[in-house]
C-alpha positions in Angstrom: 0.0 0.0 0.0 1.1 3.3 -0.8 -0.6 6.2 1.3 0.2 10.2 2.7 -0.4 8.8 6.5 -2.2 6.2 8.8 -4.1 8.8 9.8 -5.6 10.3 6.6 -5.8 6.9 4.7 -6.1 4.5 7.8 -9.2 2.9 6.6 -7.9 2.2 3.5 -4.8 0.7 5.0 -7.0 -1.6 7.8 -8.6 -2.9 4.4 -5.3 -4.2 3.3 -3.6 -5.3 5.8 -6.3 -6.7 7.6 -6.7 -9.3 4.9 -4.8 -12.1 5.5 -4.5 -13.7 2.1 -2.6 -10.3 1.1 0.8 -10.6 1.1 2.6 -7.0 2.2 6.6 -6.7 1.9 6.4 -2.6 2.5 4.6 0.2 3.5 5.1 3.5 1.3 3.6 7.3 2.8 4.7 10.6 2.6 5.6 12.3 6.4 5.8 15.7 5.0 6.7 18.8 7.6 5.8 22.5 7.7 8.8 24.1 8.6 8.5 26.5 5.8 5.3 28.5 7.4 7.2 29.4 9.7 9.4 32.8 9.9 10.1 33.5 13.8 14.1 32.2 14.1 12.7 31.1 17.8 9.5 28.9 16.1 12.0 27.3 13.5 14.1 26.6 16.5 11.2 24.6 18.1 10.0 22.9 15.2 13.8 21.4 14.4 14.0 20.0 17.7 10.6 18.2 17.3 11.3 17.0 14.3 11.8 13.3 15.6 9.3 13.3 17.6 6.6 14.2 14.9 8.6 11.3 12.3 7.4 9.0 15.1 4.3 9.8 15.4 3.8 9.2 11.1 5.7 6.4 12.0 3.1 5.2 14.7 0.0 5.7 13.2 1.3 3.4 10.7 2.5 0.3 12.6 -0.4 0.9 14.9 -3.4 0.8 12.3 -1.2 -2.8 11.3 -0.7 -4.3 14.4 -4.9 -3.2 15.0 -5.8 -5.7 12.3 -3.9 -8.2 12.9 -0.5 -8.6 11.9 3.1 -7.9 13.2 4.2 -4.5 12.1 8.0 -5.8 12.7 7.3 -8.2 9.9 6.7 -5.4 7.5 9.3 -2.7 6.1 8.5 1.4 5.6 9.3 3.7 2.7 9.1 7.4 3.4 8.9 7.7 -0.8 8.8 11.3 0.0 9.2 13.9 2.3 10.5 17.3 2.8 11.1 19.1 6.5 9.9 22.4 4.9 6.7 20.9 2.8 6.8 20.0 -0.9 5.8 23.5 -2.3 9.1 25.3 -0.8 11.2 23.8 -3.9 13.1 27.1 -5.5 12.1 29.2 -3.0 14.4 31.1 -0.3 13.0 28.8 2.0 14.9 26.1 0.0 18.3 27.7 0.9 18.3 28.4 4.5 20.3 26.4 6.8 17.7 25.9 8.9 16.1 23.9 5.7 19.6 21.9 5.3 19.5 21.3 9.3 15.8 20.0 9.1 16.7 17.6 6.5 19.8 15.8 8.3 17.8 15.9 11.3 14.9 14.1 9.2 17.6 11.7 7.7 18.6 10.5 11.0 15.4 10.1 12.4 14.2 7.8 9.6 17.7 6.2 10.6 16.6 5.5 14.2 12.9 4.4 13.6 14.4 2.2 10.7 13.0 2.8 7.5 14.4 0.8 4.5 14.2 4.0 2.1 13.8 7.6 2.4 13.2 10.2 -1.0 13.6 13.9 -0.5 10.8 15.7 -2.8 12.5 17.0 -5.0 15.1 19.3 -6.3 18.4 19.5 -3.3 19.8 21.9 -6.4 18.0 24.4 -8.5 16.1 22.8 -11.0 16.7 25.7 -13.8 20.4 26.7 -12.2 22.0 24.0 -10.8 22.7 25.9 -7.8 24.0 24.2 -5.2 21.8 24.9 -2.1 23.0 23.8 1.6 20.6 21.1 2.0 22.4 19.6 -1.5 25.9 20.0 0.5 24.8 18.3 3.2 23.4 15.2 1.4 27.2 14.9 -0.3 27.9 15.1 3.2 26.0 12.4 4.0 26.6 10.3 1.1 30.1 10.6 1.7 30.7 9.8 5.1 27.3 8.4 6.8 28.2 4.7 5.9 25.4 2.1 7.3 25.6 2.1 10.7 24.1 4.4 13.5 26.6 4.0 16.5 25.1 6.4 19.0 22.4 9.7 19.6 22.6 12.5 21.7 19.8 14.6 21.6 19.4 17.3 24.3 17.7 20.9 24.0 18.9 22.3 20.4 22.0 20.1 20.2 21.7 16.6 18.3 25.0 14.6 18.1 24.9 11.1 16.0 27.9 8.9 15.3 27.7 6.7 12.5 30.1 4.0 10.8 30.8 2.8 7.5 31.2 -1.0 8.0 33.6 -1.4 5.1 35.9 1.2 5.6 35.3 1.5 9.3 35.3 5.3 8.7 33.5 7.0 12.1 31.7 9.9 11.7 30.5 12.4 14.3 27.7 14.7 13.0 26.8 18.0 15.2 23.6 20.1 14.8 23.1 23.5 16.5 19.1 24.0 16.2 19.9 27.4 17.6 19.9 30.7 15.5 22.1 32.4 17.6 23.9 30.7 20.7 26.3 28.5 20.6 26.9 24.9 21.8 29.5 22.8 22.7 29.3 18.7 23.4 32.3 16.6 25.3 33.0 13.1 23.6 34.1 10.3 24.5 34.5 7.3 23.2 34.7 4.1 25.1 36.8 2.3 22.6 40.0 4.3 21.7 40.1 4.0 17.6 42.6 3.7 16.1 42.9 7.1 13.9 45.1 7.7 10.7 43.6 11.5 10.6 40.6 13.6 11.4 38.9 16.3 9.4 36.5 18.8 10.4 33.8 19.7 8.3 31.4 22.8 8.9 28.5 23.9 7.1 27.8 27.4 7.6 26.7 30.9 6.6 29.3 32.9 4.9 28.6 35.7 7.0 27.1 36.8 10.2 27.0 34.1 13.1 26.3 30.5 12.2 
């Protein structure tokens, strides 16, 4: 089945899944976000730090309408075919090309990493459709497809601040990704790990406004 939410289709989905001769490998829906109606620095602040918190609650209604009628929701495998922190119509807009945009979209990415969906499909254009310019979210996701690998290690997720370390199981690359939710103070996060790696070199990456505080 391929639905927006459990919540706006969840009779249609108790139809399907609560037949039993109906085989069902995945679930696709679309957990799109609102982020862009907002303005207030302070109200985009909130809404970033909720962002999990709201992919649950798609991610809920879902497994909840399935396990309702019947069957195992573990047995069953979720596509987020498309989403967007900001909403769908923000595409080539100023919205598109704020950080806050590129922070709301990691912070989405790693959420659909901890409630472990198989797939997840940004709607639609990371770079300008008619340009080719190169906005921050579009940086972040060479970011990610760079150095995300397959593995979430660990979460910290306190106030504003988000930390996630990830591996790459082949190249045992770690990777510590920090987001600052805040539009104006600053944050800082002590590490630790409990096994020392074993390091060849470390590089610092920072994605941030070319001027003005970031």
């Amino acid at each position: 089945p391929t639905i927006i939410d459990g919540t706006r289709e969840g009779a249609q989905l108790a139809a399907i899944v609560s037949d039993p001769a109906l085989p069902i490998d995945f679930i696709a829906y679309h957990p799109y976000e609102h982020m862009g109606d907002l303005n207030d620095p302070a109200l985009i602040t909130l809404d970033l730090g909720s962002i999990f918190s709201r992919q649950f609650a798609f991610y809920h209604d879902l497994t909840n309408v399935v396990a309702l009628n019947g069957r195992d929701p573990k047995t069953i495998e979720y596509a987020a075919t498309e989403v967007n922190v900001s909403y769908w119509d923000i595409n080539d807009t100023p919205k598109e090309a704020q950080i806050a945009h590129a922070l709301g979209t990691v912070e989405t990415v790693f959420a659909h990493a901890r409630l472990g969906l198989v797939a997840s499909h940004y709607w639609i254009y990371p770079a300008s459709q008619y340009y080719g310019t190169e906005y921050p979210l579009f940086k972040a996701y060479q970011g990610l497809r760079d150095h995300m690998g397959d593995t979430l290690l660990s979460i910290y997720a306190y106030g504003d601040t988000r930390v996630y370390t990830t591996r790459d199981s082949r190249t045992v690359e770690l990777a510590v990704w920090a987001l600052n939710f805040s539009n104006q103070d600053q944050a800082s996060v002590d590490l630790e790990f409990q096994v020392q790696p074993q390091l060849a070199h470390a590089t610092l990456v920072r994605l941030q406004g070319l001027s003005g505080t970031t």
